[in-house]
ZADO-1210 file (C-alpha; in nm, 4 decimals, padded with zeros to 6 digits):
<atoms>
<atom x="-00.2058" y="-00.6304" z="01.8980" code="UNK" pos="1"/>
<atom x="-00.0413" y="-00.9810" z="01.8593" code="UNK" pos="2"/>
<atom x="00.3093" y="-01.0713" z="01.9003" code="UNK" pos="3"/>
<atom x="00.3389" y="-01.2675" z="01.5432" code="UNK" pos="4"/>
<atom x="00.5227" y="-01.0295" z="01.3209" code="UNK" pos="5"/>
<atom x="00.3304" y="-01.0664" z="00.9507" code="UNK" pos="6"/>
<atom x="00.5759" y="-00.8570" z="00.7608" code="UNK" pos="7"/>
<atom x="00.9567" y="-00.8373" z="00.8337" code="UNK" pos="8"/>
<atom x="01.1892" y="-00.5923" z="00.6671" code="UNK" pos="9"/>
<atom x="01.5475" y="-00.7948" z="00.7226" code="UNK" pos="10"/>
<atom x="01.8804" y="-00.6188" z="00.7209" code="UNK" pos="11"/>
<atom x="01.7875" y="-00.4846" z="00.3538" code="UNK" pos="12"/>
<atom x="02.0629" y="-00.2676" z="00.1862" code="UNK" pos="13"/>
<atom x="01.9909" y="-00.1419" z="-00.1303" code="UNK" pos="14"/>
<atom x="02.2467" y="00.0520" z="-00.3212" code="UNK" pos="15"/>
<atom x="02.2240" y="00.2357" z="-00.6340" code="UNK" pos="16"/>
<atom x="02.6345" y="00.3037" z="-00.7211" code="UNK" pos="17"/>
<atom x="02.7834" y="00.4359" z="-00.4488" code="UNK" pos="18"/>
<atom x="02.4945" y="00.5975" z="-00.2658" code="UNK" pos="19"/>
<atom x="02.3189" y="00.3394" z="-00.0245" code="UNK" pos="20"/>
<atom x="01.9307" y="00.4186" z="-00.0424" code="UNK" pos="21"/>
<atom x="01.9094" y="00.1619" z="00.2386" code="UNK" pos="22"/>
<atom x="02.1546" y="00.0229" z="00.4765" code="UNK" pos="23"/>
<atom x="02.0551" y="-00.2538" z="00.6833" code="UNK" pos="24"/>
<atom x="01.7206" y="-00.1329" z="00.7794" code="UNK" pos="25"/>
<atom x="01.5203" y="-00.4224" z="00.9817" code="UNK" pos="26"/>
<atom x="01.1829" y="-00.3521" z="01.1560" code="UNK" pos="27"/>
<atom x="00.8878" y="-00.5994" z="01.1543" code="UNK" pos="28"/>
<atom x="00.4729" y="-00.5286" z="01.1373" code="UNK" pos="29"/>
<atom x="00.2879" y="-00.7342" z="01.3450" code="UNK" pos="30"/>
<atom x="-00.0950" y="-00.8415" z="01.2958" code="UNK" pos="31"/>
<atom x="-00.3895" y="-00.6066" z="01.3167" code="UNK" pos="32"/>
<atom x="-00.1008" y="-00.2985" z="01.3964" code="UNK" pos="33"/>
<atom x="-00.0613" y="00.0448" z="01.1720" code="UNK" pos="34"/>
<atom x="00.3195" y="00.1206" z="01.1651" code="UNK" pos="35"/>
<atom x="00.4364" y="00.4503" z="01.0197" code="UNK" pos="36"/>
<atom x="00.7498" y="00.4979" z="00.8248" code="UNK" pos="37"/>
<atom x="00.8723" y="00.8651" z="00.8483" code="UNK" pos="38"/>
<atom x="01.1639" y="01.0439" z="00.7599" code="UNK" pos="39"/>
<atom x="01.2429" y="01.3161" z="00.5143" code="UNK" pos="40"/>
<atom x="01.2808" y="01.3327" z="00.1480" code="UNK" pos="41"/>
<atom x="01.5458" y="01.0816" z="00.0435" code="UNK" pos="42"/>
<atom x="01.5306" y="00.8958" z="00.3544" code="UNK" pos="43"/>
<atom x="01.4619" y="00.5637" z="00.2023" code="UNK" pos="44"/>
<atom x="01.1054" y="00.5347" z="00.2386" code="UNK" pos="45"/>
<atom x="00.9903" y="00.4896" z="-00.1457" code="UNK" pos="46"/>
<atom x="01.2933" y="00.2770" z="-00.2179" code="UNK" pos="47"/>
<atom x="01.2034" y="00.0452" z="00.1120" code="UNK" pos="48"/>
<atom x="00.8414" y="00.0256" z="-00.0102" code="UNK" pos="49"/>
<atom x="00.9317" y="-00.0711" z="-00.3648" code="UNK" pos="50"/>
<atom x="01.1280" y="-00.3651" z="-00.1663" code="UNK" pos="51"/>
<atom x="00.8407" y="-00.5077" z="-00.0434" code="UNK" pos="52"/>
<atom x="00.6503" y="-00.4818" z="-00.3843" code="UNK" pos="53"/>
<atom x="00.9182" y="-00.6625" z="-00.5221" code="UNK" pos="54"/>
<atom x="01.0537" y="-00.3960" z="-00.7472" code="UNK" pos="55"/>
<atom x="01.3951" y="-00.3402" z="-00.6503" code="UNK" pos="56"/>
<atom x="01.5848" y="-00.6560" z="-00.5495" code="UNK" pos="57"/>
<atom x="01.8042" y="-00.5543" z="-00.2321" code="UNK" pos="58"/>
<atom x="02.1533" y="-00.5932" z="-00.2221" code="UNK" pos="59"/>
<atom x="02.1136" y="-00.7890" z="00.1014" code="UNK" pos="60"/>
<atom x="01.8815" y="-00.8704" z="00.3681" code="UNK" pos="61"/>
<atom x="01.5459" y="-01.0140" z="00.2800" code="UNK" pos="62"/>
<atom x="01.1589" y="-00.9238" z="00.3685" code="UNK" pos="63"/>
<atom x="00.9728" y="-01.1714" z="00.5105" code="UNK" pos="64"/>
<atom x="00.6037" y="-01.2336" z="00.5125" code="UNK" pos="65"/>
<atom x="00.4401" y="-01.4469" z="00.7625" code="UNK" pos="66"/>
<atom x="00.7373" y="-01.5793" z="00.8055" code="UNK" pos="67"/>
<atom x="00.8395" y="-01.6808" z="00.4636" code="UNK" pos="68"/>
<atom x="01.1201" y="-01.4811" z="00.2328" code="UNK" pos="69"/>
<atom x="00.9633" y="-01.3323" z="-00.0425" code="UNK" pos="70"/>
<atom x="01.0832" y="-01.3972" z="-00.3983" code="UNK" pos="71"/>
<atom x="01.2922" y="-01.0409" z="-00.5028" code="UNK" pos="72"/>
<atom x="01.2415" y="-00.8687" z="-00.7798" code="UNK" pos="73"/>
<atom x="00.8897" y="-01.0348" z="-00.8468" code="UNK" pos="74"/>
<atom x="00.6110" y="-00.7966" z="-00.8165" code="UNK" pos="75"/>
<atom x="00.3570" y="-01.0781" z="-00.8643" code="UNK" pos="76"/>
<atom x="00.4691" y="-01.2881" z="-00.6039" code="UNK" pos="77"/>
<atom x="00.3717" y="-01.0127" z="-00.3340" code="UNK" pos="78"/>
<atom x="00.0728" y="-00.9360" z="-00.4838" code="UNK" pos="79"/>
<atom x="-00.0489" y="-01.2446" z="-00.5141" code="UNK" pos="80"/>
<atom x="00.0759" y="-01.3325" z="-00.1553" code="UNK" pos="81"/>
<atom x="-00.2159" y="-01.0759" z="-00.0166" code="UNK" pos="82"/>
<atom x="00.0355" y="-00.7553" z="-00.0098" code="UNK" pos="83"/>
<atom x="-00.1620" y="-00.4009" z="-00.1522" code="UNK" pos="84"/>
<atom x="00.0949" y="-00.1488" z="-00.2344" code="UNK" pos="85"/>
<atom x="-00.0208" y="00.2156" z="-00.3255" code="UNK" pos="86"/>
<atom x="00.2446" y="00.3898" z="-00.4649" code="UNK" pos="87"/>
<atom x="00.3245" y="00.7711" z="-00.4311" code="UNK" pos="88"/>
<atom x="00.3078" y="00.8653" z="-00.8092" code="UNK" pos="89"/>
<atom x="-00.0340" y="00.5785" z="-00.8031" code="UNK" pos="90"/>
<atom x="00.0715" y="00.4312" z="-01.0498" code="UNK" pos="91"/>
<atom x="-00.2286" y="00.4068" z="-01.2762" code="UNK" pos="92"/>
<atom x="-00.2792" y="00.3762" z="-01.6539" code="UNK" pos="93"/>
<atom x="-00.4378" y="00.7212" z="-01.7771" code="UNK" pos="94"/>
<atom x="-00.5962" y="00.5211" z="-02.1106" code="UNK" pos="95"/>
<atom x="-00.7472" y="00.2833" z="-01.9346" code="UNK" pos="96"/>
<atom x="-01.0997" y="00.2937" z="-01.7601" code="UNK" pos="97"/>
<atom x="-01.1400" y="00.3241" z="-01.3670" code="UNK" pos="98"/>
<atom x="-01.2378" y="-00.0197" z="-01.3338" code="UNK" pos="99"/>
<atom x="-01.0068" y="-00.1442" z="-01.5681" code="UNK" pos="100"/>
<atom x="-00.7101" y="00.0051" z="-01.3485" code="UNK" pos="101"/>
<atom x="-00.9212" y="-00.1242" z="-01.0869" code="UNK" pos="102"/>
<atom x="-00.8248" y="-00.5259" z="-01.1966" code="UNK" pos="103"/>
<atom x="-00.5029" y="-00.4487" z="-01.3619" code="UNK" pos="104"/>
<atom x="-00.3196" y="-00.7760" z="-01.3419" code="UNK" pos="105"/>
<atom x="-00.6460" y="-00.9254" z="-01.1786" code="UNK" pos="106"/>
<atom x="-00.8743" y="-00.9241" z="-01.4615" code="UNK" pos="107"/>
<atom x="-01.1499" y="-01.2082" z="-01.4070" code="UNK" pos="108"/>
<atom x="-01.1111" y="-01.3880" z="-01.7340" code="UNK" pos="109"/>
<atom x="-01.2560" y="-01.6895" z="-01.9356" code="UNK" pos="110"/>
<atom x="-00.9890" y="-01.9355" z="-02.0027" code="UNK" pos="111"/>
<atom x="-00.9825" y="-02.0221" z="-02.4124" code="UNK" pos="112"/>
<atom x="-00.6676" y="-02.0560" z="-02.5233" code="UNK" pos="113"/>
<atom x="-00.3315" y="-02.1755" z="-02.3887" code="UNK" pos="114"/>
<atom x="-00.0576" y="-02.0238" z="-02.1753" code="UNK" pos="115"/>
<atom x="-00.2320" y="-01.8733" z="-01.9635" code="UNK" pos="116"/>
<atom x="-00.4511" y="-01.6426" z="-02.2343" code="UNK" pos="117"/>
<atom x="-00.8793" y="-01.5647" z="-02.1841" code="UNK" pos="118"/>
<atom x="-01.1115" y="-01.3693" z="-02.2788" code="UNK" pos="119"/>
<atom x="-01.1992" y="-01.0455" z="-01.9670" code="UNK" pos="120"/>
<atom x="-01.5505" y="-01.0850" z="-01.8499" code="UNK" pos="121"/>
<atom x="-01.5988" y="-00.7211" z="-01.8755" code="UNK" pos="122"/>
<atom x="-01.9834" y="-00.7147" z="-01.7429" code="UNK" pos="123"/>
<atom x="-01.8521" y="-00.9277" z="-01.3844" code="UNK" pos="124"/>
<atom x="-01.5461" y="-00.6646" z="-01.3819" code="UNK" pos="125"/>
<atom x="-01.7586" y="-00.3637" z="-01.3462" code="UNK" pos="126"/>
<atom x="-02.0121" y="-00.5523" z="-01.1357" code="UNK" pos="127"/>
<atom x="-01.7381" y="-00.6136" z="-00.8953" code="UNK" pos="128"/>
<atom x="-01.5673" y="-00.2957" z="-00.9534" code="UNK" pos="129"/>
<atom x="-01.9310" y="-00.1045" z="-00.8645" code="UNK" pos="130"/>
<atom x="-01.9348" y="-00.3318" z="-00.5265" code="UNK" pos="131"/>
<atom x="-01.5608" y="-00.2525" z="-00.4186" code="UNK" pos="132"/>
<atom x="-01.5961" y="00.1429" z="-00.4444" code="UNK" pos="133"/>
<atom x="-01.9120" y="00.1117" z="-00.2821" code="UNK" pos="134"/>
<atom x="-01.7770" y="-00.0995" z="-00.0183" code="UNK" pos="135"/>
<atom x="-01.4945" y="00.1443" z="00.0338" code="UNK" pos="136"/>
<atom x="-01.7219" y="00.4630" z="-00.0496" code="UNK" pos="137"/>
<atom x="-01.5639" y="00.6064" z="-00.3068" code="UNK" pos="138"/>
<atom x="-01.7872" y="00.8127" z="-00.4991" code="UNK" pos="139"/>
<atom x="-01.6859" y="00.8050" z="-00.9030" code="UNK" pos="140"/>
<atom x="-01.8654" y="00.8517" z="-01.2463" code="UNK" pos="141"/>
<atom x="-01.8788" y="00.6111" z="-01.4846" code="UNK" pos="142"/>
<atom x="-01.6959" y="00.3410" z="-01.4419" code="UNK" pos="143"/>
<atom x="-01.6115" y="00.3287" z="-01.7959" code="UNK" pos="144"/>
<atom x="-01.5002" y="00.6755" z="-01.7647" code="UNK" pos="145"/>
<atom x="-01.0655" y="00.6823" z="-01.8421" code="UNK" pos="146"/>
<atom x="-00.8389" y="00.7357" z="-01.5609" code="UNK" pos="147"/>
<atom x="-00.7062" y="01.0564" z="-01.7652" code="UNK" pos="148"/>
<atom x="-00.9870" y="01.2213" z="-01.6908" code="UNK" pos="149"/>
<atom x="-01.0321" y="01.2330" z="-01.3377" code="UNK" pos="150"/>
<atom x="-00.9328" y="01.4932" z="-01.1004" code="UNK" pos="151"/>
<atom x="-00.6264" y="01.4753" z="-00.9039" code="UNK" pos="152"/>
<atom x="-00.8341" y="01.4137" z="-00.5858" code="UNK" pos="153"/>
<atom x="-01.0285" y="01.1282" z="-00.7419" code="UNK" pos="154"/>
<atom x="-00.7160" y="00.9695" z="-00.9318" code="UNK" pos="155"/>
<atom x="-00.5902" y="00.9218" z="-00.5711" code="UNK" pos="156"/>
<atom x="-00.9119" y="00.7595" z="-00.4660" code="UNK" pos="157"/>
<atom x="-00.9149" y="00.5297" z="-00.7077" code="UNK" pos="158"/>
<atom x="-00.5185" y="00.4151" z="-00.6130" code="UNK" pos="159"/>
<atom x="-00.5968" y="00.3876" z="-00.2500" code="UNK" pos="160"/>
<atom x="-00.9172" y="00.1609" z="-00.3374" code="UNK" pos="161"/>
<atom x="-00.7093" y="-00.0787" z="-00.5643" code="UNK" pos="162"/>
<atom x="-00.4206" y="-00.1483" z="-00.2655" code="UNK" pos="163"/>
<atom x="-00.6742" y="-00.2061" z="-00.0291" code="UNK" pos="164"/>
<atom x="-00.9455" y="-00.4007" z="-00.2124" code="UNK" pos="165"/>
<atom x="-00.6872" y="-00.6844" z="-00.2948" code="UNK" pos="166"/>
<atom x="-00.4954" y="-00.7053" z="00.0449" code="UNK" pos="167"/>
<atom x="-00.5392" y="-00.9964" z="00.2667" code="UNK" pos="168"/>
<atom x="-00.2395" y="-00.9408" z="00.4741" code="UNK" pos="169"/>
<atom x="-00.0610" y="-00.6085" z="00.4806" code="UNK" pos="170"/>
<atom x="-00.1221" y="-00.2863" z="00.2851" code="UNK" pos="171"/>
<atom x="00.1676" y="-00.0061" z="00.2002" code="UNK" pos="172"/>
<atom x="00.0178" y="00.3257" z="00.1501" code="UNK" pos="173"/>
<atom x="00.2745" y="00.5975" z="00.0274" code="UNK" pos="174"/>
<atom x="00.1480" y="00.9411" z="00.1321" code="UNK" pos="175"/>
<atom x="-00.2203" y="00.8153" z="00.0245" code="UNK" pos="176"/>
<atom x="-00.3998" y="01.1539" z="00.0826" code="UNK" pos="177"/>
<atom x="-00.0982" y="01.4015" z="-00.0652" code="UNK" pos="178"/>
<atom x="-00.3323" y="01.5226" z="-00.3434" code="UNK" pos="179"/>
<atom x="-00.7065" y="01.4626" z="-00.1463" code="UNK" pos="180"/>
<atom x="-00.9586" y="01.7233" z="00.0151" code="UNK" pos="181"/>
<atom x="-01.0599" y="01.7173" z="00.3326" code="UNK" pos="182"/>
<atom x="-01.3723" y="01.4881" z="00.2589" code="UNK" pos="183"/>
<atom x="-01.1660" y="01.2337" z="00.0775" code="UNK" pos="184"/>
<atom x="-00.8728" y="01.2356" z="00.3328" code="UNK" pos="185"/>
<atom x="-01.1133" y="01.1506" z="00.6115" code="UNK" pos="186"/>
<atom x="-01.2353" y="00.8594" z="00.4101" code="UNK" pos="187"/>
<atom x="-00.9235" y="00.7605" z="00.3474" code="UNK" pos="188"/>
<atom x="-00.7982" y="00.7715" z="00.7190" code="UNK" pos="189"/>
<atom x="-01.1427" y="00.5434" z="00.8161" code="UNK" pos="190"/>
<atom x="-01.0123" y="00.2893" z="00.6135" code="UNK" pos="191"/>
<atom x="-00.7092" y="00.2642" z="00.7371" code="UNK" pos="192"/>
<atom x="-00.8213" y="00.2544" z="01.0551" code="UNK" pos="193"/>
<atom x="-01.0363" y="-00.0208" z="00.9741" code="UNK" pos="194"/>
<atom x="-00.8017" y="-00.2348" z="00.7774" code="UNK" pos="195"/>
<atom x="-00.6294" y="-00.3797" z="01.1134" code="UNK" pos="196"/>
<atom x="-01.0060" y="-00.4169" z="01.2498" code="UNK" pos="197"/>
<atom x="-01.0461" y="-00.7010" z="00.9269" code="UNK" pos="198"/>
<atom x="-00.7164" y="-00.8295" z="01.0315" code="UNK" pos="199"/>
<atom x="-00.4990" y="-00.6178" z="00.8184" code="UNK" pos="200"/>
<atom x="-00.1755" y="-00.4683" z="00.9040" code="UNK" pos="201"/>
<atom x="-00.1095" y="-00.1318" z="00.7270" code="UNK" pos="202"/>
<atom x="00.2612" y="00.0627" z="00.6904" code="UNK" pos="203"/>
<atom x="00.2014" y="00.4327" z="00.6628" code="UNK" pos="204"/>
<atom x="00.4292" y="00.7145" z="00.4491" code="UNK" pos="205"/>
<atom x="00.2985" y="00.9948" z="00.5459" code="UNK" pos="206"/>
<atom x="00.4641" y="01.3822" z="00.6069" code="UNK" pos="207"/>
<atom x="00.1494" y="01.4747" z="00.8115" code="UNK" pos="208"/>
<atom x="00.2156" y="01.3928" z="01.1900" code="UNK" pos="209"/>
<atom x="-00.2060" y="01.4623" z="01.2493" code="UNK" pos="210"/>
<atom x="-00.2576" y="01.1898" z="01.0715" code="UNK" pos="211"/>
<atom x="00.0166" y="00.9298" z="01.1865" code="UNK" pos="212"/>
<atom x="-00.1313" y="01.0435" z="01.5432" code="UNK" pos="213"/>
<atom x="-00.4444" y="00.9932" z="01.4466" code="UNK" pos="214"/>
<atom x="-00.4280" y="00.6166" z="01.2801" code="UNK" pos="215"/>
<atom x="-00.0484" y="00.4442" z="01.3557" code="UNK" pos="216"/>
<atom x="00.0165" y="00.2198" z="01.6617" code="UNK" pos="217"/>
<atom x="00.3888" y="00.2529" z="01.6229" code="UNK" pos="218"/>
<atom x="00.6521" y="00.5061" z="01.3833" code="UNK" pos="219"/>
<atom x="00.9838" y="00.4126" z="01.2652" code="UNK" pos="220"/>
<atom x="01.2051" y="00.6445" z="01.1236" code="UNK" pos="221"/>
<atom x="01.4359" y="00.6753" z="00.8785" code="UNK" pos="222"/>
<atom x="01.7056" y="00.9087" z="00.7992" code="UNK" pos="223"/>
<atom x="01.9848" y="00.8861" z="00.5146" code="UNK" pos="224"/>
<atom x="01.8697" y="00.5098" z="00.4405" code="UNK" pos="225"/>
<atom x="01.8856" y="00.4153" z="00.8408" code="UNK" pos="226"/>
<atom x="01.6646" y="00.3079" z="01.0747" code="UNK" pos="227"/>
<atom x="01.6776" y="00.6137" z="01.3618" code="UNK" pos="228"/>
<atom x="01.4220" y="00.5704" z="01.5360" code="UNK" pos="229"/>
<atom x="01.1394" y="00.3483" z="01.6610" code="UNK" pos="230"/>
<atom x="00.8466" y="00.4721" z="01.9190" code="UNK" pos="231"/>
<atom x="00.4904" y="00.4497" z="01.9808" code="UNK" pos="232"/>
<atom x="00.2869" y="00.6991" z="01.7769" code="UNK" pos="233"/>
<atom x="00.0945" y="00.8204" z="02.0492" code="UNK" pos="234"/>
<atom x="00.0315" y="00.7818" z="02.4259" code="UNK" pos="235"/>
<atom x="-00.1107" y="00.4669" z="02.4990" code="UNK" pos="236"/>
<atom x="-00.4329" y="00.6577" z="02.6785" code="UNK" pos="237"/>
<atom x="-00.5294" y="00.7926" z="02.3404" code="UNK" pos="238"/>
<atom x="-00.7889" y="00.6994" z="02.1566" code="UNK" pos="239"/>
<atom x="-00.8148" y="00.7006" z="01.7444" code="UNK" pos="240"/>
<atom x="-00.9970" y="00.9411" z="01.5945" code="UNK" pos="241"/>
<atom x="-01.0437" y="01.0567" z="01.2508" code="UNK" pos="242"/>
<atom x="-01.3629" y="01.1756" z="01.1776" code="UNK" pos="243"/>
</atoms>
């Protein structure tokens, strides 16, 4: 693992009236690492992640990545810095087709008109959409087919796939295999464990300790909206393993 610290969570307190979500949490993720953020319900976790999407601006403190404060309150701006966030309710559009949820907010357009406005080249969105899920192997039907449809199982595929197909720095995966079988949470758990391999970092949310043991370097904990706690996942003698 290097020492350079990709993403940096600064002294962020966020406060919704009186009841601090977060108070002055700071913990950094360092290249090619999997760190995983535990702690119970209403610990802080989903407020801290929607941080570092950019959806709640903290009250103070900053997040940092590579180094560099990210704009707050602009979800675009960590996207489009190389940050994949999956989200715990996935966050999808039920109307819209699986590789249209795919590209939301990334649709590979034709420029035509002004202001930013183009036509979606829908042929090279499913053409890259069929090469993503392949690359990731997730197994769907037709890619036309609406979100709405899908089973709980393969709804959560399809979330996990669009966080990490963008991501050229860190990925945030809230409880990614909550609603998955036991094929699709072993697929799940390879990727992550490969992300860091392609230079990735990944934070983990997860409530299942197998799995943190099985894929995190590191854990930090929260509790009440404070940092507790910060160890190694695992003994240093063991090995990954997650098929």
């Amino acid at each position: 693992m290097a020492d350079r610290a990709v993403l940096e969570v600064a002294g962020v307190t966020k406060r919704f009236g009186n009841h601090a979500a977060l108070d002055a949490v700071s913990f950094a993720v360092h290249e090619r690492e999997v760190v995983a953020l535990l702690g119970d319900n209403g610990a802080g976790k989903s407020t801290l992640v929607k941080c570092i999407a950019g959806i709640h601006r903290p009250d103070h403190g900053t997040v940092l990545l590579d180094g560099a404060p990210l704009p707050p309150g602009t979800s675009a701006a960590g996207r489009d810095s190389g940050i994949g966030i999956v989200f715990q309710d996935l966050a999808l559009f039920d109307n819209m087709s699986i590789a249209e949820n795919l590209f939301a907010g990334r649709e590979p357009c034709r420029p035509r008109f002004p202001r930013g406005l183009g036509i979606v080249r829908r042929r090279v969105m499913l053409d890259e959409a069929r090469r993503t899920l392949h690359r990731l192997e997730v197994q769907v039907p037709n890619l036309r087919t609406p979100v709405g449809l899908l089973s709980g199982g393969q709804r959560q595929a399809i979330a996990v796939s669009r966080g990490i197909a963008f991501a050229r720095r860190v990925v945030v995966l809230d409880e990614p295999t909550a609603a998955l079988g036991i094929r699709e949470r072993t697929n799940v758990l390879r990727l992550v464990r490969q992300l860091p391999e392609n230079g990735i970092a990944v934070i983990l949310i997860s409530h299942n300790l197998e799995e943190v043991v099985a894929v995190a370097d590191r854990a930090v904990v929260l509790r009440q909206g404070r940092l507790v706690g910060e160890v190694p996942a695992r003994p240093r003698t063991t090995r990954r393993w997650c098929r």
